[in-house]
N, CA, C and O atoms as CSV, one atom per row, in Angstrom:
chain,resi,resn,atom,element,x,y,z
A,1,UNK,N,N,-28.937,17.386,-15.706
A,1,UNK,CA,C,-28.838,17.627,-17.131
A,1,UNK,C,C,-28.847,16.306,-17.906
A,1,UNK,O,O,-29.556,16.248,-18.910
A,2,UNK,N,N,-28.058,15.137,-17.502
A,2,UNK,CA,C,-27.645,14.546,-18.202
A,2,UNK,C,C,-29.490,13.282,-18.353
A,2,UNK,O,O,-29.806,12.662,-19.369
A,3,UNK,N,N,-30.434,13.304,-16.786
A,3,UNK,CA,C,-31.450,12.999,-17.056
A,3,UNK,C,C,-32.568,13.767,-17.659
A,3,UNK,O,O,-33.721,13.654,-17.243
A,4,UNK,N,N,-32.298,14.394,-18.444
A,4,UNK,CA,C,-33.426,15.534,-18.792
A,4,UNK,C,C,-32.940,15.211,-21.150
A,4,UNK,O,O,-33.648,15.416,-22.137
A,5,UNK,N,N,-31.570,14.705,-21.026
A,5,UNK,CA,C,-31.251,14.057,-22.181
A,5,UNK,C,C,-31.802,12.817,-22.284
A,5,UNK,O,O,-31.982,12.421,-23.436
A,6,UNK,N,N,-32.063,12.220,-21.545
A,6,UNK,CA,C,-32.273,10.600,-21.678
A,6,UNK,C,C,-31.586,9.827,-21.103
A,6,UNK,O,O,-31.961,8.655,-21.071
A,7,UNK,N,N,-30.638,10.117,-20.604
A,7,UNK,CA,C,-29.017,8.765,-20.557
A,7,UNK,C,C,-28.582,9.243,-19.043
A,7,UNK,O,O,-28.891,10.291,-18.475
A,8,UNK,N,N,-27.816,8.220,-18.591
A,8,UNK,CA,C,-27.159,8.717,-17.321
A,8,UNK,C,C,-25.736,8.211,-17.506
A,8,UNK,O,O,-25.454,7.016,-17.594
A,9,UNK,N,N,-24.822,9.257,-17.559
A,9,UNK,CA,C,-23.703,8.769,-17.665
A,9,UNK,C,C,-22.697,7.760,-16.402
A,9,UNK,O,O,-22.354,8.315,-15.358
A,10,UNK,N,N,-22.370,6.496,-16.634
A,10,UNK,CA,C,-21.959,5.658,-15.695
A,10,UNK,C,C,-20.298,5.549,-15.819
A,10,UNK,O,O,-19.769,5.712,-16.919
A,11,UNK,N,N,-19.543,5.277,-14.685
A,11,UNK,CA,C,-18.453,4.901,-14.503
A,11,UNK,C,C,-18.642,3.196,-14.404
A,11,UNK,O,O,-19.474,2.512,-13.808
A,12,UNK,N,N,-17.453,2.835,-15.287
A,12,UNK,CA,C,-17.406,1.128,-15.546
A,12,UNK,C,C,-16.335,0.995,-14.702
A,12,UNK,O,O,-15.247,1.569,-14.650
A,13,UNK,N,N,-16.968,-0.070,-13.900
A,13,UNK,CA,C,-15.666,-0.599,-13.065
A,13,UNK,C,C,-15.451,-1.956,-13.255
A,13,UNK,O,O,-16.445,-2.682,-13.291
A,14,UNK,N,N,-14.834,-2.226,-13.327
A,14,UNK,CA,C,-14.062,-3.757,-14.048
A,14,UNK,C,C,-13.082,-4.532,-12.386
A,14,UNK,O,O,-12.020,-4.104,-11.935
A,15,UNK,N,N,-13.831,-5.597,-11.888
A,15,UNK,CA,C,-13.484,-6.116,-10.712
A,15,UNK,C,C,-12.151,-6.877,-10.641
A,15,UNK,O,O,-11.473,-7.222,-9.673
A,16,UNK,N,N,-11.904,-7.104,-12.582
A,16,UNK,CA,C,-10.102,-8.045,-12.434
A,16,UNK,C,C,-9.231,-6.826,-12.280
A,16,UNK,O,O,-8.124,-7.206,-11.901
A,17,UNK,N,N,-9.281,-5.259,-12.445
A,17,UNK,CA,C,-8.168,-4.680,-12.518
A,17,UNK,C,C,-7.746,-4.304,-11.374
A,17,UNK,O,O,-8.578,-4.198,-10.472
A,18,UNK,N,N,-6.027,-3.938,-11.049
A,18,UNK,CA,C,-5.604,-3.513,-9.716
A,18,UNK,C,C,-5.534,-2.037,-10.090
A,18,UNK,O,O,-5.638,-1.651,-11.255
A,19,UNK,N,N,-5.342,-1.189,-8.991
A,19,UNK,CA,C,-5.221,-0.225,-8.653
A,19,UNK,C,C,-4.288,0.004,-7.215
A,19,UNK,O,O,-4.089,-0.650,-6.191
A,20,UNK,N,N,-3.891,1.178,-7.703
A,20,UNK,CA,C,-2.818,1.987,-6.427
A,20,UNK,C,C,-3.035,3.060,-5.732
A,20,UNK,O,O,-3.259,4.170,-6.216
A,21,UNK,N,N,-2.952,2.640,-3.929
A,21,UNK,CA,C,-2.849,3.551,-3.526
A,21,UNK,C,C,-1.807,4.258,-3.190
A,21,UNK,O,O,-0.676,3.771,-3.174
A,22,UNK,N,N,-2.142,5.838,-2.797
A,22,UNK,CA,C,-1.267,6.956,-2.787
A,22,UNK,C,C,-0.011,6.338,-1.938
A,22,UNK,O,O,-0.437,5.471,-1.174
A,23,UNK,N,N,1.351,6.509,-1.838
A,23,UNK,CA,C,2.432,6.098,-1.119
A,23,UNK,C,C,3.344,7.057,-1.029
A,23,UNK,O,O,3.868,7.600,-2.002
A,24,UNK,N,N,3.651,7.388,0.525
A,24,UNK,CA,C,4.802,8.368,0.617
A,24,UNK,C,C,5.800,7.731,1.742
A,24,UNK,O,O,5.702,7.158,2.828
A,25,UNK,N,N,6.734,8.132,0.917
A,25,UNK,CA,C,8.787,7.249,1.375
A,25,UNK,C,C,9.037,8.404,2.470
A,25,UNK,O,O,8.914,9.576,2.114
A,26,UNK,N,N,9.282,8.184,3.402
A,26,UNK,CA,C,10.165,8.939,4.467
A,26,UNK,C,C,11.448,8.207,4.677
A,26,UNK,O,O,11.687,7.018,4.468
A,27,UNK,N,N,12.462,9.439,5.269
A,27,UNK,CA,C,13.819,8.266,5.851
A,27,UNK,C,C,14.727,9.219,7.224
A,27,UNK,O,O,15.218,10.347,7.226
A,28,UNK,N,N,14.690,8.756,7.681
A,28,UNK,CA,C,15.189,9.003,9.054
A,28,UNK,C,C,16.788,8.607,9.129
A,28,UNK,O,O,17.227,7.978,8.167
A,29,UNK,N,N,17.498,8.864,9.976
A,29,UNK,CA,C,18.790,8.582,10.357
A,29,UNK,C,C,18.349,6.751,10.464
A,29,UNK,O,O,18.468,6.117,9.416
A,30,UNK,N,N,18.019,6.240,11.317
A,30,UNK,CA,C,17.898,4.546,11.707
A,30,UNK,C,C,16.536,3.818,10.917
A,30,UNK,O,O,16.293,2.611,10.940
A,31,UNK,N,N,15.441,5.231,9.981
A,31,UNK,CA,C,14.396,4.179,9.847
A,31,UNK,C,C,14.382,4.906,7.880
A,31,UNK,O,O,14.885,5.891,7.339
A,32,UNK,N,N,13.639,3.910,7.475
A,32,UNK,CA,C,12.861,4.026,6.457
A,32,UNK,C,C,11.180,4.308,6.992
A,32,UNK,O,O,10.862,3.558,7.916
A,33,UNK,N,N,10.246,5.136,6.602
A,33,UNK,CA,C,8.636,4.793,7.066
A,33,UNK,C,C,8.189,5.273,5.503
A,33,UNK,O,O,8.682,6.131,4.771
A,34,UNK,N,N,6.643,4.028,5.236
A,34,UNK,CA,C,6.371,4.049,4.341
A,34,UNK,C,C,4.912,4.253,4.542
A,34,UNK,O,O,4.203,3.325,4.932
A,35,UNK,N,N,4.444,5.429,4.289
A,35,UNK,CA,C,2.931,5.079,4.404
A,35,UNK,C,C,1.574,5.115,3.022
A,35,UNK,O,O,1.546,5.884,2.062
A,36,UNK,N,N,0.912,4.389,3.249
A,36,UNK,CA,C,-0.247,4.007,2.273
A,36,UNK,C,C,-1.367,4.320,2.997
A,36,UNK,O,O,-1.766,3.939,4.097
A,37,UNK,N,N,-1.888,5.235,2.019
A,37,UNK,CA,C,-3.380,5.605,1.894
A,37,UNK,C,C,-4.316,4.392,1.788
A,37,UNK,O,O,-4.639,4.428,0.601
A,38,UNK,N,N,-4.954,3.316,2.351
A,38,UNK,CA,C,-6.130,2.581,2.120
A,38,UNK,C,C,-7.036,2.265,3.215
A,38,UNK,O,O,-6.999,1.326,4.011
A,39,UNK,N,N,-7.973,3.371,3.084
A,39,UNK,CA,C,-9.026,3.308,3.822
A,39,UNK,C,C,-10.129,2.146,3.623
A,39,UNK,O,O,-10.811,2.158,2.598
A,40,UNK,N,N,-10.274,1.324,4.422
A,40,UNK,CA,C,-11.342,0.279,3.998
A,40,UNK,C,C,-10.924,-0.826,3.894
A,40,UNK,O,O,-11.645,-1.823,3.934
A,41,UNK,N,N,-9.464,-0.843,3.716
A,41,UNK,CA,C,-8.823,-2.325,3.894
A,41,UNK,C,C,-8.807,-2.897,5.140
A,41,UNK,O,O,-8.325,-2.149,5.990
A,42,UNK,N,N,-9.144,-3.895,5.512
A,42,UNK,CA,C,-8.625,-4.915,6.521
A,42,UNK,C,C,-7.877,-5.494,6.844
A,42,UNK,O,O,-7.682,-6.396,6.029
A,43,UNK,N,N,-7.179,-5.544,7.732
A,43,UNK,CA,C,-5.498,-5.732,7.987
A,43,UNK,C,C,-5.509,-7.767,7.306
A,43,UNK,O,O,-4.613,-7.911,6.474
A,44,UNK,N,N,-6.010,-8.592,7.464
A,44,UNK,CA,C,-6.822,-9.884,7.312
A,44,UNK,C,C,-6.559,-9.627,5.554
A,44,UNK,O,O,-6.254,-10.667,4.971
A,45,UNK,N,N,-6.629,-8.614,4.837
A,45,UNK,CA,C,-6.289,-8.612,3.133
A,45,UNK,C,C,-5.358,-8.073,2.466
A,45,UNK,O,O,-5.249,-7.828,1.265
A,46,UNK,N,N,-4.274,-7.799,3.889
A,46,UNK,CA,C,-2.613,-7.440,2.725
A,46,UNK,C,C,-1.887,-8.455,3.403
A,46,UNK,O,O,-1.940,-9.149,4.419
A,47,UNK,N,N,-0.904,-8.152,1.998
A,47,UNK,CA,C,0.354,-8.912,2.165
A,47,UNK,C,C,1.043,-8.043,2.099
A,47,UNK,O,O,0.697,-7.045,1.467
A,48,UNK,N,N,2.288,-8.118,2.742
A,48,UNK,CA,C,3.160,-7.116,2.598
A,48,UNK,C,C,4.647,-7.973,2.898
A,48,UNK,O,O,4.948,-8.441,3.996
A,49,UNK,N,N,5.578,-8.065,1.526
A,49,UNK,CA,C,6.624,-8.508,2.055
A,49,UNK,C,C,7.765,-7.540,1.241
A,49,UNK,O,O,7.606,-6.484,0.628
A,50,UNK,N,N,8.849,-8.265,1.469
A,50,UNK,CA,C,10.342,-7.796,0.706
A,50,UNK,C,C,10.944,-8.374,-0.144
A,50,UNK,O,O,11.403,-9.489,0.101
A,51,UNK,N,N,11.071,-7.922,-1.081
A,51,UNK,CA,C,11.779,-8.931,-2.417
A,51,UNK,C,C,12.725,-8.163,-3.089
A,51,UNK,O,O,12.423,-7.107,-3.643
A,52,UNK,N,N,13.932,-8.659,-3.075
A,52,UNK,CA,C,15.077,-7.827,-2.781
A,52,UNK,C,C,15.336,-6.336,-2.112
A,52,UNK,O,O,15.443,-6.143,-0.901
A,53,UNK,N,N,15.410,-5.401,-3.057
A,53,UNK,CA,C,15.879,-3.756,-2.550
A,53,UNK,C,C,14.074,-3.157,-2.611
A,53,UNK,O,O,13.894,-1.939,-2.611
A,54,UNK,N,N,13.040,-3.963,-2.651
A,54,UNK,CA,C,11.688,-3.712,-2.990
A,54,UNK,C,C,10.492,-4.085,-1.924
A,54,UNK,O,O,10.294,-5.257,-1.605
A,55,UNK,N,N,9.807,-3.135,-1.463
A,55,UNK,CA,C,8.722,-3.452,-0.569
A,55,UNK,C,C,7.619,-3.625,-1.183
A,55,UNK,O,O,7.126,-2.576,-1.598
A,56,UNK,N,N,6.997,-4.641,-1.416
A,56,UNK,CA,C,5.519,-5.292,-2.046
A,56,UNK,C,C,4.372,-4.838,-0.973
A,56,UNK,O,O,4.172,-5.230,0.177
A,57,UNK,N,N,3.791,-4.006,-1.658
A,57,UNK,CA,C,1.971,-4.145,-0.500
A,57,UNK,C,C,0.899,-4.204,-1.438
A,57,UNK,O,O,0.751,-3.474,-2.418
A,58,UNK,N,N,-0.065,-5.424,-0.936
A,58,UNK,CA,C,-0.813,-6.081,-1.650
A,58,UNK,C,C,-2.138,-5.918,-0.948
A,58,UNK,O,O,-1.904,-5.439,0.162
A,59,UNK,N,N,-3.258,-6.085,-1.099
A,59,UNK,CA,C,-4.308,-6.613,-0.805
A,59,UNK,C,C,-5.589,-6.218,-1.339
A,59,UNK,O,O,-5.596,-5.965,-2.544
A,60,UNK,N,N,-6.538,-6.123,-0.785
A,60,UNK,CA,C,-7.947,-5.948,-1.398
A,60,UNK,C,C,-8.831,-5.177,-0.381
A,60,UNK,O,O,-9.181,-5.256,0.797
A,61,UNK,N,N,-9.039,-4.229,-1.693
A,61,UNK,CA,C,-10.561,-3.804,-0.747
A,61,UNK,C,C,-11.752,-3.790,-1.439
A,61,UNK,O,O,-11.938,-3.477,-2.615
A,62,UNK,N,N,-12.876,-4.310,-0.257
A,62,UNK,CA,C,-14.199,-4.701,-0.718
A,62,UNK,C,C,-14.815,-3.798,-1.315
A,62,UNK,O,O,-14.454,-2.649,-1.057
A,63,UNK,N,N,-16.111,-4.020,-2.457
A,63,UNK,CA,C,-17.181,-3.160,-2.803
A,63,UNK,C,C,-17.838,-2.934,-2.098
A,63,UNK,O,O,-18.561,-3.853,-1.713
A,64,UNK,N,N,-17.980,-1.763,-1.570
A,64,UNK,CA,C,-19.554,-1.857,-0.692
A,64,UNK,C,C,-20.939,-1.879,-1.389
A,64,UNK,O,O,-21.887,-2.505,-0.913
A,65,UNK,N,N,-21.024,-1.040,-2.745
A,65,UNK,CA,C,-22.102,-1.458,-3.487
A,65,UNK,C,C,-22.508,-2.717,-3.728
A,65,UNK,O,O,-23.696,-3.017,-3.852
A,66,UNK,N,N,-21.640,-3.457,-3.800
A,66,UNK,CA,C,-22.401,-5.294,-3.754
A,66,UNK,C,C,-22.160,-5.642,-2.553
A,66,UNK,O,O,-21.914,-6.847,-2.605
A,67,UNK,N,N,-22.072,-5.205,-1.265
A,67,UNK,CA,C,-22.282,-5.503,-0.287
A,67,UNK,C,C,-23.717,-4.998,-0.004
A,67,UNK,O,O,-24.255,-5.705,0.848
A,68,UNK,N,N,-24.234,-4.340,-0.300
A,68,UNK,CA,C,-25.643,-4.079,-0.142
A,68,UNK,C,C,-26.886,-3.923,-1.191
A,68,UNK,O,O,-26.984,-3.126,-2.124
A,69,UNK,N,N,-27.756,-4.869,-0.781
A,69,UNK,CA,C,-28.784,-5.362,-1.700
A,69,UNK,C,C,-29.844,-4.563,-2.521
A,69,UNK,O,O,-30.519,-4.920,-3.486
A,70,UNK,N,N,-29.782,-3.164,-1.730
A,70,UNK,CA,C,-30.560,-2.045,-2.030
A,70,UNK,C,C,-30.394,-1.228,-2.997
A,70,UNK,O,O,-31.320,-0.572,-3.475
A,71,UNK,N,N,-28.483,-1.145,-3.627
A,71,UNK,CA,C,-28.185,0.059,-4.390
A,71,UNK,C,C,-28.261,-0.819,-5.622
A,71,UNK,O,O,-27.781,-1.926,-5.867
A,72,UNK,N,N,-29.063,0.071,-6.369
A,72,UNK,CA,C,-29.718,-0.975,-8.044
A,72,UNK,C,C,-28.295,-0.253,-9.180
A,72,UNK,O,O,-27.704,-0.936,-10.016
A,73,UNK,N,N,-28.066,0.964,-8.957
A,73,UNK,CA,C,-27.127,1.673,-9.499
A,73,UNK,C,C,-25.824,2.094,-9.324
A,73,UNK,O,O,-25.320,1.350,-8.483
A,74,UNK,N,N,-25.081,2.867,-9.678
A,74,UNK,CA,C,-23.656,3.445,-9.044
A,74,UNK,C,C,-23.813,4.091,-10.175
A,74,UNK,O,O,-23.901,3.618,-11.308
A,75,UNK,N,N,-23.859,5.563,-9.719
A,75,UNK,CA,C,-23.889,7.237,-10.986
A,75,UNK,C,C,-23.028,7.641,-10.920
A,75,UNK,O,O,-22.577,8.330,-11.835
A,76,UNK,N,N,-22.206,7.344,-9.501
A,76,UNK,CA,C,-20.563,7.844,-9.966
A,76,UNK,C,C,-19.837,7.211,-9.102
A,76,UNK,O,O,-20.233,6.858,-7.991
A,77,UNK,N,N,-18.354,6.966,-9.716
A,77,UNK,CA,C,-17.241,6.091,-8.614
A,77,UNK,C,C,-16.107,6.509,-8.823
A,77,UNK,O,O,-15.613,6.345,-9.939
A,78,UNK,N,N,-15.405,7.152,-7.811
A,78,UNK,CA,C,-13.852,7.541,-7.588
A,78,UNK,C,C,-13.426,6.946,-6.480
A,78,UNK,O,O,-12.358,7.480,-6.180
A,79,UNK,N,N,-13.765,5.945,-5.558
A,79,UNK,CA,C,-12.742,4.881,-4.843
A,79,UNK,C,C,-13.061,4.042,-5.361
A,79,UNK,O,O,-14.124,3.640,-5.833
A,80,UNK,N,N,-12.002,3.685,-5.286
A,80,UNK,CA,C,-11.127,2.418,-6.140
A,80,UNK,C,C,-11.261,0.912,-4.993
A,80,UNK,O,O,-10.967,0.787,-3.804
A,81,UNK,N,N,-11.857,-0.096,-6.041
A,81,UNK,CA,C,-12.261,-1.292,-5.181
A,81,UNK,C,C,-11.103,-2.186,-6.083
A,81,UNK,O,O,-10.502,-1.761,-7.070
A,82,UNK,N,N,-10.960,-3.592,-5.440
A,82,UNK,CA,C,-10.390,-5.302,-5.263
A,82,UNK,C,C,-9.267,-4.722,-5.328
A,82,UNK,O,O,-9.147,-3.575,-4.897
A,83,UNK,N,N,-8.344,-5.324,-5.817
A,83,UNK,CA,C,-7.070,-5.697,-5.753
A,83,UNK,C,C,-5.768,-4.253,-5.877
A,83,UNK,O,O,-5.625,-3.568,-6.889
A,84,UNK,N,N,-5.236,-4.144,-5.017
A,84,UNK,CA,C,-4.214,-3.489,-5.898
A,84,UNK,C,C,-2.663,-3.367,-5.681
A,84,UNK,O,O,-2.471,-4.582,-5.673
A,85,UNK,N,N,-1.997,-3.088,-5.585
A,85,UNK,CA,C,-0.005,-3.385,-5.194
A,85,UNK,C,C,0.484,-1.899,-5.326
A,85,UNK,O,O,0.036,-0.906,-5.899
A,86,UNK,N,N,1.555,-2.153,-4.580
A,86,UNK,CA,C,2.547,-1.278,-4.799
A,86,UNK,C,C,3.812,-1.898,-4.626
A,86,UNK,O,O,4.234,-2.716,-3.809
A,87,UNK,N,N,4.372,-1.239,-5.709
A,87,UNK,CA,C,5.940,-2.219,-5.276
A,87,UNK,C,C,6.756,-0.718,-5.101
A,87,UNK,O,O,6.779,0.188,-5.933
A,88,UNK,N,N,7.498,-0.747,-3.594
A,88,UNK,CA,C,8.246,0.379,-3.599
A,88,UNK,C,C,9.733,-0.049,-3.412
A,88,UNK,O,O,10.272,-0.899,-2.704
A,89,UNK,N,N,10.280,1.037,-4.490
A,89,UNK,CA,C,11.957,0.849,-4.206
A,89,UNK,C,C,12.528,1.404,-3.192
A,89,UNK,O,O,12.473,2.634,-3.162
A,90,UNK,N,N,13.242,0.692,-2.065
A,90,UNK,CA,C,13.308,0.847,-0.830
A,90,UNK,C,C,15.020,1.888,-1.216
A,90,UNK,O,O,15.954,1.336,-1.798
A,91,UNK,N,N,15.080,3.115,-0.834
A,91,UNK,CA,C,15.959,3.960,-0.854
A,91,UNK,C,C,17.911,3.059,-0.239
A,91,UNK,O,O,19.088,3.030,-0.598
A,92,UNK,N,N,17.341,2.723,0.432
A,92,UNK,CA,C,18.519,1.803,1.762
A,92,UNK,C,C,18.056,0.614,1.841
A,92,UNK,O,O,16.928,0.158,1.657
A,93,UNK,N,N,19.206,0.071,2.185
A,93,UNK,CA,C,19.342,-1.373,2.652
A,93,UNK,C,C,18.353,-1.421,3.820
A,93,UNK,O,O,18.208,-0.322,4.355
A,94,UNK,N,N,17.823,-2.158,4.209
A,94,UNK,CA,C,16.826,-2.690,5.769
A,94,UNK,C,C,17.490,-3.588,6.330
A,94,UNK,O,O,18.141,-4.446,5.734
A,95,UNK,N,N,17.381,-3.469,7.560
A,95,UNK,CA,C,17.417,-5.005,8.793
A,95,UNK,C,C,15.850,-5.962,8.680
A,95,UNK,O,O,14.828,-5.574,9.246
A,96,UNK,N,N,15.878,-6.517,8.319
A,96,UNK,CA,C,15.079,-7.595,7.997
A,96,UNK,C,C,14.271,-7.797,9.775
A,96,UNK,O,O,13.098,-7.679,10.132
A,97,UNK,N,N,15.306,-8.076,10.408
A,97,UNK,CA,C,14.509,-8.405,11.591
A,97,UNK,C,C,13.877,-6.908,12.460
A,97,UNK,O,O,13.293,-6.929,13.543
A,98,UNK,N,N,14.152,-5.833,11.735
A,98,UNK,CA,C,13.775,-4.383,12.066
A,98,UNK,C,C,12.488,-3.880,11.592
A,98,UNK,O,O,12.192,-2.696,11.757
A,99,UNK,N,N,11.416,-5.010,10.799
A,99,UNK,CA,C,10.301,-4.055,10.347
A,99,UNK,C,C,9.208,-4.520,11.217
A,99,UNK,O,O,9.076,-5.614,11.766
A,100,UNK,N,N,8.333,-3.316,11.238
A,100,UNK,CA,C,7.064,-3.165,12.141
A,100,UNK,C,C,5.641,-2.571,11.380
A,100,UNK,O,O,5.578,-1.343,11.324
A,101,UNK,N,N,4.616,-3.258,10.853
A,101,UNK,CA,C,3.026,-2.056,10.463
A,101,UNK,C,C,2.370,-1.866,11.232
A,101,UNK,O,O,2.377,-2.368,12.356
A,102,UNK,N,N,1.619,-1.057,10.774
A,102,UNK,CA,C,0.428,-0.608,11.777
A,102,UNK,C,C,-0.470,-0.126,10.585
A,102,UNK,O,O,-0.193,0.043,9.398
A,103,UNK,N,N,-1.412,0.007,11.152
A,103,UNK,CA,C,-2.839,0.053,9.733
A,103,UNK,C,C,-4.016,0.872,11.327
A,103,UNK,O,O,-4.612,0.288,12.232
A,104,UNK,N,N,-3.892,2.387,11.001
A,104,UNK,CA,C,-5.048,2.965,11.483
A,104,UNK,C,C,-5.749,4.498,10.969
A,104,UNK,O,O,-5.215,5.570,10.683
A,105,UNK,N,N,-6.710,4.203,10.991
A,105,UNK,CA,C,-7.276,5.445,10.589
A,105,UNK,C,C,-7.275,5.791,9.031
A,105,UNK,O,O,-7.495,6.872,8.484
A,106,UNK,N,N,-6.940,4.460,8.441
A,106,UNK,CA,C,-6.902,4.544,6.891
A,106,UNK,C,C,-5.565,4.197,6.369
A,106,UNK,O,O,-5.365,3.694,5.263
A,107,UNK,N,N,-4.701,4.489,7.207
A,107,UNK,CA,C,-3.060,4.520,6.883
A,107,UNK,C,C,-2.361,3.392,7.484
A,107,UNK,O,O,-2.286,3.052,8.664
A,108,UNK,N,N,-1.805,2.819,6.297
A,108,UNK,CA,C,-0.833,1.851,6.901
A,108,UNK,C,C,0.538,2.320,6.845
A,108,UNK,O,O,1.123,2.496,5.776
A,109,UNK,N,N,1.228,2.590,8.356
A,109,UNK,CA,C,2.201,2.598,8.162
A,109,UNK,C,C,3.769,1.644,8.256
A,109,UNK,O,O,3.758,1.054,9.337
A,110,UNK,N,N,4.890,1.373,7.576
A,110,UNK,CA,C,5.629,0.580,7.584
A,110,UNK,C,C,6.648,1.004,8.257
A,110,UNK,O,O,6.913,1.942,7.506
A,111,UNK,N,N,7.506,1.076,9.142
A,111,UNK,CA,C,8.420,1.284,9.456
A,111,UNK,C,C,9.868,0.617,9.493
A,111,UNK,O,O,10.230,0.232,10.605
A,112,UNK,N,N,10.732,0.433,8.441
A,112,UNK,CA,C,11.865,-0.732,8.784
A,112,UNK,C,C,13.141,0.331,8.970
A,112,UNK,O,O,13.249,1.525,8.691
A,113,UNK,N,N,14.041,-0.619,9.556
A,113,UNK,CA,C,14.775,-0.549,10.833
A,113,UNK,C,C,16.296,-0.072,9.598
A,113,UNK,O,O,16.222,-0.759,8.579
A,114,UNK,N,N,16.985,0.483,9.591
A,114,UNK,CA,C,17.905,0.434,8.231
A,114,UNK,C,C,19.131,-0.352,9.007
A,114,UNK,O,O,19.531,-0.574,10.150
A,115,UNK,N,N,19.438,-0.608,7.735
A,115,UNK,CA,C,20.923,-1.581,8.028
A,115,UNK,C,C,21.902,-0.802,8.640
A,115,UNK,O,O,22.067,0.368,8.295
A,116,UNK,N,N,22.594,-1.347,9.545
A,116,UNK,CA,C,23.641,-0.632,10.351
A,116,UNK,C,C,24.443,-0.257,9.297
A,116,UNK,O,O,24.346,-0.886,8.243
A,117,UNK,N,N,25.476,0.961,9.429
A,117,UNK,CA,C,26.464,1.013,8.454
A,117,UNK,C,C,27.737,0.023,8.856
A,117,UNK,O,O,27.972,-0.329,10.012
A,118,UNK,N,N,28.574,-0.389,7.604
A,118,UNK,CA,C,29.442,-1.218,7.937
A,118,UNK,C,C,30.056,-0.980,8.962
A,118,UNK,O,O,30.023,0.240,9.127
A,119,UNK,N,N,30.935,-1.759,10.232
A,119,UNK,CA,C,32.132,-1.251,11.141
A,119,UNK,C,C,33.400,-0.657,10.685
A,119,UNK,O,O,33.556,-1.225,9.604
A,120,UNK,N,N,34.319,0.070,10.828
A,120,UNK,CA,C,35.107,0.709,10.387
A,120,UNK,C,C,36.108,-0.594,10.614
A,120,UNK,O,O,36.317,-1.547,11.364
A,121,UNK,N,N,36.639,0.163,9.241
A,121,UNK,CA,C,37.934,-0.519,8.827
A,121,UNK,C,C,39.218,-1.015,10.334
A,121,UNK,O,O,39.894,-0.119,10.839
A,122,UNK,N,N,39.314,-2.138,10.718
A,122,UNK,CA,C,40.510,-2.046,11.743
A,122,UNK,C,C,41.709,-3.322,10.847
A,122,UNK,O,O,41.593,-4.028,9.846
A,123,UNK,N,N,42.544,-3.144,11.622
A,123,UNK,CA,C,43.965,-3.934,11.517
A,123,UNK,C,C,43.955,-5.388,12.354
A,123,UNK,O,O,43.674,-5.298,13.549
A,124,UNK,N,N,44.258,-6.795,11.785
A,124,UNK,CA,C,44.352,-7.613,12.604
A,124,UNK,C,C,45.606,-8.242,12.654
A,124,UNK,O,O,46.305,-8.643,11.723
A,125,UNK,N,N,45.791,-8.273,13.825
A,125,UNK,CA,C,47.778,-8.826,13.884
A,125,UNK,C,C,47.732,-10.564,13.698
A,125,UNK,O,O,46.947,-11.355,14.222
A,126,UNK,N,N,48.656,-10.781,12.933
A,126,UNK,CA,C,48.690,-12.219,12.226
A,126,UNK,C,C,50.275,-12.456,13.472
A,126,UNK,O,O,51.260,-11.820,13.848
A,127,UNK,N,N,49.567,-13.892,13.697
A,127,UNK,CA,C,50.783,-14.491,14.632
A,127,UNK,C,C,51.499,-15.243,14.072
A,127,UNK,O,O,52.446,-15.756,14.669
């Protein structure tokens, strides 16, 4: 329809803006797991750290349309290319030396280790 008007309607994609992928919080008795939807990323283009009660995931994924010399156009675009973050508020405290990713099949998942709960209250005899 829209070539039979004259015009082809285009999606503008703008290469400085970030974008987010989908993120779902799980929590277990001993774990937090965090997983992200990004298919196409390369483990080589996130960052992923902790900054305070907050899990940062960062990185980039490539265009494939300017990866290849052939496509003169793009008539329509709903994945989302370069840069994008998520900052998630981590429900619980973490053990720092308890986190583990994995990145397959599109999904990265995070798994950290939760902070032990405090030791119970005891009595110490003063000499």
């Amino acid at each position: 329809m829209d070539d039979m008007l004259g015009w082809r309607s285009h999606i503008v994609f703008t290469p400085d803006t970030t974008w987010q992928p989908p993120v779902d919080v799980y929590e277990t008795d001993t774990q937090l797991i965090v997983r992200v939807e990004i298919a196409g990323v390369d483990v080589g283009d996130l960052d992923i750290h902790l900054d305070r009660d907050s899990l940062v995931i960062a990185g980039a994924r490539a265009d494939p349309a300017s990866q290849r010399e052939e496509i003169r156009c793009v008539h329509h675009r709903e994945i989302d290319c370069g840069r994008f973050e998520r900052i998630v508020r981590l429900p619980a405290r973490v053990a720092r030396q308890d986190i583990r990713a994995h990145l397959k099949d599109g999904f990265l998942e995070i798994t950290l280790g939760k902070e032990k709960e405090r030791p119970e209250p005891f009595s110490v005899d003063v000499s």
